[in-house]
Structure formats: C-alpha cells, structure tokens
N, C-alpha and C positions, 0 to 999 in steps of 0.2 A: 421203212425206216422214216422215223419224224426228223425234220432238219431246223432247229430255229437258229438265229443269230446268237452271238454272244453278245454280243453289244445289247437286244432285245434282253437276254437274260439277264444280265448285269443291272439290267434300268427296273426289270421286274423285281427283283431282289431287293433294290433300294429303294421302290418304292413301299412293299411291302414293309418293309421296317417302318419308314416314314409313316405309314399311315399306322400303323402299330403301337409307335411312341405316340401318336395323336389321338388312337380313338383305344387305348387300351389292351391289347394283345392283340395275336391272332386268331382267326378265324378256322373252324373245322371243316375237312370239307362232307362229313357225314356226323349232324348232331347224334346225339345219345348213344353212341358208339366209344366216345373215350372222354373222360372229363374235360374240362375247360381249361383243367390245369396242365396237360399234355399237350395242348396248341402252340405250334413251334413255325419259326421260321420257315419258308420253302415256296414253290410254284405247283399250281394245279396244273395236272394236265389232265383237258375238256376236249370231247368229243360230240359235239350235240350239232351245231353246224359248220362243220369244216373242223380243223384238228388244230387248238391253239393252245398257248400257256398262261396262266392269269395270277397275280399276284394275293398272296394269303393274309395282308394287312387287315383287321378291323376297319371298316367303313362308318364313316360317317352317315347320317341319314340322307337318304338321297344320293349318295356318293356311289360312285362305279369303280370298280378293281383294272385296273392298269390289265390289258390283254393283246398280245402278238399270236398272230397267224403263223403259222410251221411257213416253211420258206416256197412248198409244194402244195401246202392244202390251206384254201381259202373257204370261207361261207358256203355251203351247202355241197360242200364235198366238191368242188371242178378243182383238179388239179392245173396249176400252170404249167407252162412248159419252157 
C-alpha cells in the first residue's frame, strides 16, 4: 500500500491548478493517447525512482512539477522505517 500525506496532496492539487491557470491547461501523462481537450485536473502517480505523486499543471519552460515521496518509499526504492 502507497501512503502519502494529505497535506502533501492538497498542496499537489493546488498547485497543479496554479500552474494550469498560468501556462494554459493540463498536462497528459501519455501523449497521443487522448486529445488535449480531455487533460483534466488530478496527480500522477510515478514509479521510476522511489514511488511518488506529481502535480498535472502545464509547465512553464524550465519549470518542474510539484512532487512528494509516499510516506514509505523514497528515491531508489529504500523504504524507511
């Protein structure tokens, strides 16, 4: 089971909007797969190093997406304890 905060999710959420009103929607997280016009609100959930949740806002050039660590899985898979 994945554990994140709620306070983390809540800030994910708002940011995602925020960057959303900023750089014009959101973001897919598998292009050519559904139009642009179906990019909706919500948090990804990424598994690639360690198991985190990331914000779905449109980015700015250069800009990075707001991302929390699960409460148990950090970078490279070591769980804390």
């Amino acid at each position: 089971m994945f554990t994140f905060s709620a306070t983390d999710v809540r800030a994910l959420l708002a940011r995602g909007r925020e960057d959303a009103l900023a750089n014009g929607g959101f973001r897919l997280p598998y292009h050519r797969i559904s139009p642009e016009t179906e990019a909706r609100a919500g948090l990804w959930l990424v598994g690639d190093e360690g198991v985190y949740i990331m914000s779905s806002g449109k980015l700015a050039e250069g800009q990075r997406p707001l991302q929390r660590y699960g409460l148990a899985y950090r970078r490279r898979g070591y769980r804390s304890r």
